[in-house]
Structures are given as structure tokens and as C-alpha cells.
C-alpha positions as a printed Julia matrix, in Angstrom:
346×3 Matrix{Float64}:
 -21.91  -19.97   8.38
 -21.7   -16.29   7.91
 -20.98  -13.42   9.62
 -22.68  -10.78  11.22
 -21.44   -7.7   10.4
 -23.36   -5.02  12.67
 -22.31   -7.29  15.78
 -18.24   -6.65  13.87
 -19.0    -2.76  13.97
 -20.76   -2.33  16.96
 -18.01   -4.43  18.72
 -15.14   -2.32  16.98
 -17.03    1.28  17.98
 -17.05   -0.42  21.31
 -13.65   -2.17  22.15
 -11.12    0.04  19.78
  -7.81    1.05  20.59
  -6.97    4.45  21.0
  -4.38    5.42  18.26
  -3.32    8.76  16.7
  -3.81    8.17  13.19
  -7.76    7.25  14.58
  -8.08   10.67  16.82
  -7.43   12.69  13.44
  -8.27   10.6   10.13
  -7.12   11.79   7.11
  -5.93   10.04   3.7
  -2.44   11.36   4.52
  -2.34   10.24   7.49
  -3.86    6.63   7.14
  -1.35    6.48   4.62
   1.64    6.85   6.55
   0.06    4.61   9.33
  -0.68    2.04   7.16
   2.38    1.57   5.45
   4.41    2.02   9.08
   2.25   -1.15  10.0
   2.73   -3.1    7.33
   5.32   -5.92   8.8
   6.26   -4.08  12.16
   3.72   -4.06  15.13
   1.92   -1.33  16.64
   3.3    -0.77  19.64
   6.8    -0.24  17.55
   5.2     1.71  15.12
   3.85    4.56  17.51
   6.54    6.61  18.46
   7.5     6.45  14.68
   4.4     7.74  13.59
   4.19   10.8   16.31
   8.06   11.86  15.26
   6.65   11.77  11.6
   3.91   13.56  11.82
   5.66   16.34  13.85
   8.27   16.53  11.25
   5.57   15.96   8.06
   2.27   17.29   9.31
   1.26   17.38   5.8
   1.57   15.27   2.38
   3.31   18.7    1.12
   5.86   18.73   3.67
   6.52   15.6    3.11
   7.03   15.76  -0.67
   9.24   19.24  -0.21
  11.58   17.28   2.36
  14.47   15.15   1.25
  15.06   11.77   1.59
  17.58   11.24   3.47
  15.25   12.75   5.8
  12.92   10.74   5.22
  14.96    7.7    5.87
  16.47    9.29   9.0
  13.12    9.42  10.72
  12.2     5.88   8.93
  15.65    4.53  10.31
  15.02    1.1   12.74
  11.53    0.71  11.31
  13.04   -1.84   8.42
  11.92   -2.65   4.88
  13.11    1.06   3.66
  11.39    0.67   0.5
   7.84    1.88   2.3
   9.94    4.56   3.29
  10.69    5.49  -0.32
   7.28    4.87  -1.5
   5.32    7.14   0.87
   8.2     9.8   -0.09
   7.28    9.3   -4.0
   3.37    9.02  -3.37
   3.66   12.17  -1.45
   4.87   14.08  -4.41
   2.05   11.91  -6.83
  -0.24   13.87  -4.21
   1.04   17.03  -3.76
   2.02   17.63  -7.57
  -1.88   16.47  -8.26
  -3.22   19.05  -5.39
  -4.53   16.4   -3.29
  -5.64   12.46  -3.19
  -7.29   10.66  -5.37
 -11.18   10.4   -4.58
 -11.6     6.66  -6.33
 -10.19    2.93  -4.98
  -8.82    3.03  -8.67
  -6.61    6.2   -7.72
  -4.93    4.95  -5.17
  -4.03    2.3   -6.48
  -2.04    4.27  -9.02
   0.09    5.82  -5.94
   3.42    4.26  -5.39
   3.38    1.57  -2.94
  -0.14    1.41  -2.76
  -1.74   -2.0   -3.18
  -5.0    -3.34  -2.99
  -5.5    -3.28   1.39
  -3.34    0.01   1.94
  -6.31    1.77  -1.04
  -8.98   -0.53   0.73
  -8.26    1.12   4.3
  -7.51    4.83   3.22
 -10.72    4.36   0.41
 -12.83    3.46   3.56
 -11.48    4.9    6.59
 -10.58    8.32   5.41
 -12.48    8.93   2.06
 -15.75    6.9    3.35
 -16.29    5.15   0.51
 -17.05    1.36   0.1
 -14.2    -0.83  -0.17
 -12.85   -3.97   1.08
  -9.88   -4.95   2.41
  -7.73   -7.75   3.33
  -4.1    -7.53   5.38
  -2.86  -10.81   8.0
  -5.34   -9.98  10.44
  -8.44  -10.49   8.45
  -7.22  -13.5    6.7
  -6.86  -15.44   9.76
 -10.18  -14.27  11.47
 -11.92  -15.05   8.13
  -9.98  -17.95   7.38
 -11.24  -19.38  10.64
 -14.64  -18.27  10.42
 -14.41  -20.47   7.31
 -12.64  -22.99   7.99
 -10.71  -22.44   4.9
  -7.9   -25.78   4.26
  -6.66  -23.42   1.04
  -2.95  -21.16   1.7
  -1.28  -19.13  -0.2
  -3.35  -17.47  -3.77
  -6.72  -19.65  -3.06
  -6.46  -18.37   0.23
  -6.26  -15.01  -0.42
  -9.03  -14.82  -2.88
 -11.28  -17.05  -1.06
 -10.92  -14.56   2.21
 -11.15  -11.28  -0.75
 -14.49  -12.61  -1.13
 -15.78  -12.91   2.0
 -14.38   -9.43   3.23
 -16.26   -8.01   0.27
 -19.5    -9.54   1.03
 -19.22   -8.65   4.91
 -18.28   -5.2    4.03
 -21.42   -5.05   1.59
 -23.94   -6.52   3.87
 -22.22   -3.5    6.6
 -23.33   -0.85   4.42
 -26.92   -2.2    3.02
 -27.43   -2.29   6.92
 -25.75    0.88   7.8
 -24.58    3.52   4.86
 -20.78    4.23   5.29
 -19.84    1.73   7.77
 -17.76    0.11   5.9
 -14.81    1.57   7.39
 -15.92    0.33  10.68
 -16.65   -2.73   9.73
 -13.32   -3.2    8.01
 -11.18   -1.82  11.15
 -13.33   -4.18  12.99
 -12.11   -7.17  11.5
  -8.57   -5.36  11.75
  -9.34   -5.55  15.2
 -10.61   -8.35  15.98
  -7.67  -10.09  14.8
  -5.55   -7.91  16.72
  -6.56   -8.78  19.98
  -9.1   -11.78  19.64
  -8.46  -13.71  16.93
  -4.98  -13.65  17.96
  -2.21  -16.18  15.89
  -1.48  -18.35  19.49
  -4.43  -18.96  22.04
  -7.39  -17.11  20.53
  -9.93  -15.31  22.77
 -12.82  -17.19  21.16
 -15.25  -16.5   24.14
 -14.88  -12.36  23.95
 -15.28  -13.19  20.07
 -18.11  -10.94  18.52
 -18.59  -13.54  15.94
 -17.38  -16.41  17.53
 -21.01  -18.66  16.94
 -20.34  -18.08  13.27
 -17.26  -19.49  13.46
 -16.75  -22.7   11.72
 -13.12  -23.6   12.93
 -14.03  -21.99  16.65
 -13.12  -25.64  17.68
  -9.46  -25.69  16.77
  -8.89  -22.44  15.55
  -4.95  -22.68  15.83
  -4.74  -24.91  12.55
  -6.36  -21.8   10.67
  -4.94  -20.11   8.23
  -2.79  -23.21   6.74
   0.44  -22.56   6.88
   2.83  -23.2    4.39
   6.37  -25.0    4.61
   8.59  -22.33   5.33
  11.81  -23.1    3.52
  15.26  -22.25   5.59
  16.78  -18.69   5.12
  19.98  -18.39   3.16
  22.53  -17.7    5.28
  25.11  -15.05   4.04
  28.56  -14.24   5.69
  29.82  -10.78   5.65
  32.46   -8.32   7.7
  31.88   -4.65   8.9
  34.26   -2.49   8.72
  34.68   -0.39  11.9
  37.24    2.47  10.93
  37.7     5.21  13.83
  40.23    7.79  13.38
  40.53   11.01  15.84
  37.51   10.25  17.49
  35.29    9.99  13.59
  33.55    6.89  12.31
  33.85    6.13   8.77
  30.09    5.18   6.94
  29.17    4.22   3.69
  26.3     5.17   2.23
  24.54    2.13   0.62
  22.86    2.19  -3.18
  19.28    1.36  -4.24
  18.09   -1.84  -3.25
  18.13   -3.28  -0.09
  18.74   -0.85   3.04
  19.18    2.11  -0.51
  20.13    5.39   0.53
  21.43    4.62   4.21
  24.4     4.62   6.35
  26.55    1.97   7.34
  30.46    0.83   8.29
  31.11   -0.69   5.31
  29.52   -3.99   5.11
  31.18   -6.94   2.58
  30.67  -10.57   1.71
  33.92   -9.8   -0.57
  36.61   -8.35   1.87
  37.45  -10.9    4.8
  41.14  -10.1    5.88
  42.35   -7.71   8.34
  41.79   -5.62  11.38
  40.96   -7.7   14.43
  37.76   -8.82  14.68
  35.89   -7.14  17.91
  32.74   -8.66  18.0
  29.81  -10.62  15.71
  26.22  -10.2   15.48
  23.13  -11.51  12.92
  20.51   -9.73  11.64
  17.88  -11.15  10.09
  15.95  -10.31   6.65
  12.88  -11.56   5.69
  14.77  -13.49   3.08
  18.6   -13.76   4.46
  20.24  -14.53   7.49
  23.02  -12.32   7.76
  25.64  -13.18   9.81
  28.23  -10.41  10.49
  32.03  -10.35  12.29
  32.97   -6.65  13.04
  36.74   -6.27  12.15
  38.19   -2.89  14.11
  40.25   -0.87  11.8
  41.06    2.0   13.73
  44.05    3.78  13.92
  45.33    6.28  16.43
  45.41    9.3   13.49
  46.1    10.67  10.01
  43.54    9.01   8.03
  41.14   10.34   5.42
  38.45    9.13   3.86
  40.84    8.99   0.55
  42.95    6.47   2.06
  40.79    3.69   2.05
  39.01    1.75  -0.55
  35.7     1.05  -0.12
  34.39   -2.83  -1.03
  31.31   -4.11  -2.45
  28.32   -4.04  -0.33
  26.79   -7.08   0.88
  23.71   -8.18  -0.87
  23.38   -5.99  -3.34
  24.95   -5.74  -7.08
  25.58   -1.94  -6.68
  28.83    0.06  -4.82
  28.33    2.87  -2.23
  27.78    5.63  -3.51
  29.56    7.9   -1.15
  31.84    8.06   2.3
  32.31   10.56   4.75
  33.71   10.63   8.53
  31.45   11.38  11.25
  31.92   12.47  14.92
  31.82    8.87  16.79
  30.5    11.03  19.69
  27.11   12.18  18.31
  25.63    9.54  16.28
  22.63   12.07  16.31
  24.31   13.97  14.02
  24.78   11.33  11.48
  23.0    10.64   8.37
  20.3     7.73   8.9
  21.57    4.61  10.27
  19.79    1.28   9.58
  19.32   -1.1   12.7
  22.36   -3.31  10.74
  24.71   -0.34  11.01
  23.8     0.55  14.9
  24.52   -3.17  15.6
  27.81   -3.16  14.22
  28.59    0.03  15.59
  27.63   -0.79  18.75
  30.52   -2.62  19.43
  32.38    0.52  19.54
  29.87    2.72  21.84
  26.87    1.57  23.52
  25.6     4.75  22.39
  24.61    3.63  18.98
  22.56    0.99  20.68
  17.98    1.69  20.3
């Protein structure tokens, strides 16, 4: 079977959600959008993008800002490292007086693979490229009926998504981002993982596994995520909250009570929580060291961080009462810290 890619763009220009970074399209802006999607849904992603935006309405205001200002708006979205990326590719665009014009150059930006250049190449530039992200694997991995997962897969659905995007613009010059966002699409609110809308499917009679869709895309054996054990350290002194400020790697560059595998003894422990990585289980107890006054930051010694080979790289008291006021927070930190004020809850 094969697909028919006017009925994809014709559908898309028809059914598409409303979204900001698709009322003004620009590379800059399909960049940030894109990478804000990538493993975090939509609907989380949107009041992200709007705070961004207001703060960066440019790719030069976003490479003069710093990045703990960067994070700070990034904070709760998870997997920081976009966060650092876009930061980086901004200055790649800004020192360079704009974005590249080729799939080739954008591929050189940092954090910037092969779908992220795909959609800004053809959504924003206009120029023929394919892409591939979740969403188009599993509509074309149905269409298909592909049995192949995890490399085979990948290339097999590559193909396809270039061929459909070619046949899109032999039949209609510079629809390929169309056609491309329609397939985004379509597995975003058709071709859905659980109980697929096959009957409102534009290109459901060239669908091949239509008749069990659900065991499309094969899934791999997921194997169980370590679990690691680790304390927070909730200090509190004349109404100030003692944070850590975490090195490169995972959760580099942000805030946090101090956070150890290594240091299990003392305080009394006021609460527990897990958070969950995509390759850790983190299971936390949140030891209260507070004392009624006369602390300073020079009093204590700060432990190793947990999962990570570095040491903090700095610590500072901040006013327990405003947590706006404090330097960016990941979702880990405002969950141990919650169980001092509901006010650090999101």
C-alpha cells in the first residue's frame, strides 16, 4: 500500500491545531518549539513556550541572556540539556547573523538532529525535507505494517517519510511542510498510541495494519529502571533555605537542597518522594536540618550530588518565603522542598 499524500495535506490544512509557534513561523521559533516538544506534551509545553518567547522574542536575545536564565524559564520542563542546547545554538545563530539556509546547516547547530533540521528546513525555511519524530513512526509503521523496532525501524519509516514528502511536492511545490506536520498530526490525534481513530483516518484505506493497529510500532522489552536511594537536605535557618547549585550533567546548572546517595545520617526525616528519570528511579527521604538560628552557609559541608561524578559548584541561602526569587529550581528540588511550604509546589 502507499499513501496518499495530498489527502495528508489537505487533511492537516483542514483539521490543525491552533498553536503559537504555527500563528507566527519562523526558524527561531520552530526551534524553540521543537525542542520544548521533544519528550514533554503539548499541552505542558504551551505556557512554556509563551513565557519564552516574551522573555526571548528573538534568537539574539536569547544568545545575550544568561543561563541561569535560561534554565529558570526552562525549570519543570525536564531534560535541561535542550535547555542548554537552544542557549548554545542561539549564539551559533546570532554570532553567524542568522540561520543556516541548508538541511546540512542545521544540522551543524547544537542539539539539532536529523527531525528538529527536518521540521525547521520545511516548516520555516520551505525547503524539502523529511522528517521523522514518535508520531510519524507509529502512523507509518502502521500504514506498513512494519514487524522491525528499534534501527530497522527507524530507517525503514526514514524511507517512507521521504518518499511521501517527495510525491507532496511533485504534486504540490513547497508542501512539504504540510505534508510533514500532517503526519505530525495525524499521529497526534488519530493515530493515537491506545484506541486509534482509524475511521476519521485520512489514510486509513492505505493502511496495512488498520486491522490491529495497537501491535504497531513493535515494542521493545523495556528493561526495569535502576533504582537509586538518596537524602535531601532541607536546611532552614531564620526563615532562608539553603540550595546547592548542581554541576554539568544531569539537572547542570540548577538549584537544589542538597541531594546525596553518600550522606544518610541525621536530621529527622520529614517526608519521601520519587522522581523518575528516563533512566533512574530516584527514590528520595527528605531529612529536616533546620535550626532555630546562627547558621551560615560556611558552617556546613556540602556532599556529593546524587548521580553525577561532579560536586556543587556553589551554595547560597535564600528567602524560604519567595521561592520566586530563587535561582531555577528543577521539579526534584520543588518536591523536596515542598515538604517545607506548599508554596514550592507547580
Amino acid at each position: 500500500m502507499s499513501l496518499n499524500p495530498a489527502a495528508i495535506v489537505e487533511w492537516y490544512r483542514a483539521n490543525r491545531r491552533d498553536l503559537p509557534w504555527r500563528r507566527e513561523v519562523s526558524p527561531y521559533r520552530t526551534l524553540v518549539s521543537e525542542l520544548m516538544c521533544q519528550q514533554t506534551q503539548i499541552v505542558t509545553v504551551l505556557p512554556y513556550f509563551e513565557r519564552f518567547m516574551a522573555a526571548f522574542p528573538t534568537v539574539e536575545a536569547l544568545a545575550r541572556a544568561e543561563e541561569q536564565q535560561v534554565l529558570g524559564l526552562w525549570a519543570g520542563l525536564g531534560y535541561y540539556s535542550r535547555a542548554r542546547n537552544l542557549h548554545r545554538a542561539a549564539g551559533v545563530v546570532a554570532d553567524a547573523g542568522g540561520f543556516p539556509s541548508s538541511l546540512a546547516g542545521l544540522l551543524e547547530l547544537p542539539g539539532v538532529g536529523a527531525y528538529t533540521a527536518g521540521a525547521i528546513a520545511s516548516t520555516a525555511l520551505g525547503l524539502d525535507a523529511a522528517l521523522v519524530d514518535g508520531n510519524v513512526e507509529r502512523v507509518l509503521a502502521r500504514v506498513l505494517a512494519l514487524t522491525a523496532s528499534g534501527t530497522a525501524l527507524r530507517k525503514a519509516t526514514w524511507a517512507e517519510a521521504e518518499r511521501g514528502m517527495w510525491a507532496a511536492v511533485h504534486a504540490e511545490p513547497g508542501s512539504a511542510g504540510d505534508y510533514n506536520q500532517g503526519l505530525m498530526e495525524i499521529g497526534a490525534l488519530l493515530c493515537t498510541p491506545r484506541a486509534p481513530a482509524c475511521d476519521a483516518c485520512p489514510i486509513a484505506t492505505a493502511c496495512a495494519g488498520r486491522a490491529s493497529p495497537e501491535q504497531y510500532p513493535v515494542k521493545l522489552a523495556k528493561k526495569p529502571s535502576p533504582v537509586v536511594r538518596a537524602t535531601a537536605l532541607l536546611r532552614v535557618v531564620d526563615g532562608h533555605v539553603w540550595l546547592a547549585q548542581r554541576p554539568a550533567g544531569l539537572l547542570g546548572g540548577l538549584w537544589e537542597p542538597p541531594t546525596t546517595a553518600d550522606w544518610l545520617t541525621g536530621g529527622r526525616t520529614v517526608g519521601s518522594f520519587v522522581h523518575v528519570f528516563s533512566h533512574r528511579r530516584l527514590e528520595v527521604d527528605v531529612r529536616d536540618l533546620s535550626v532555630a538560628s546562627g547558621v551560615v552557609a560556611e558552617d556546613v559541608t556540602l556532599p556529593a550530588p546524587v548521580l553525577t561524578t561532579g560536586s556543587y559548584i556553589a551554595a547560597d541561602w535564600f528567602p524560604v518565603t519567595s521561592p520566586a526569587t530563587h535561582p531555577p529550581l528543577s521539579t526534584l528540588a520543588r518536591k523536596a522542598l515542598a515538604h517545607h511550604s506548599p508554596a514550592y509546589q507547580k
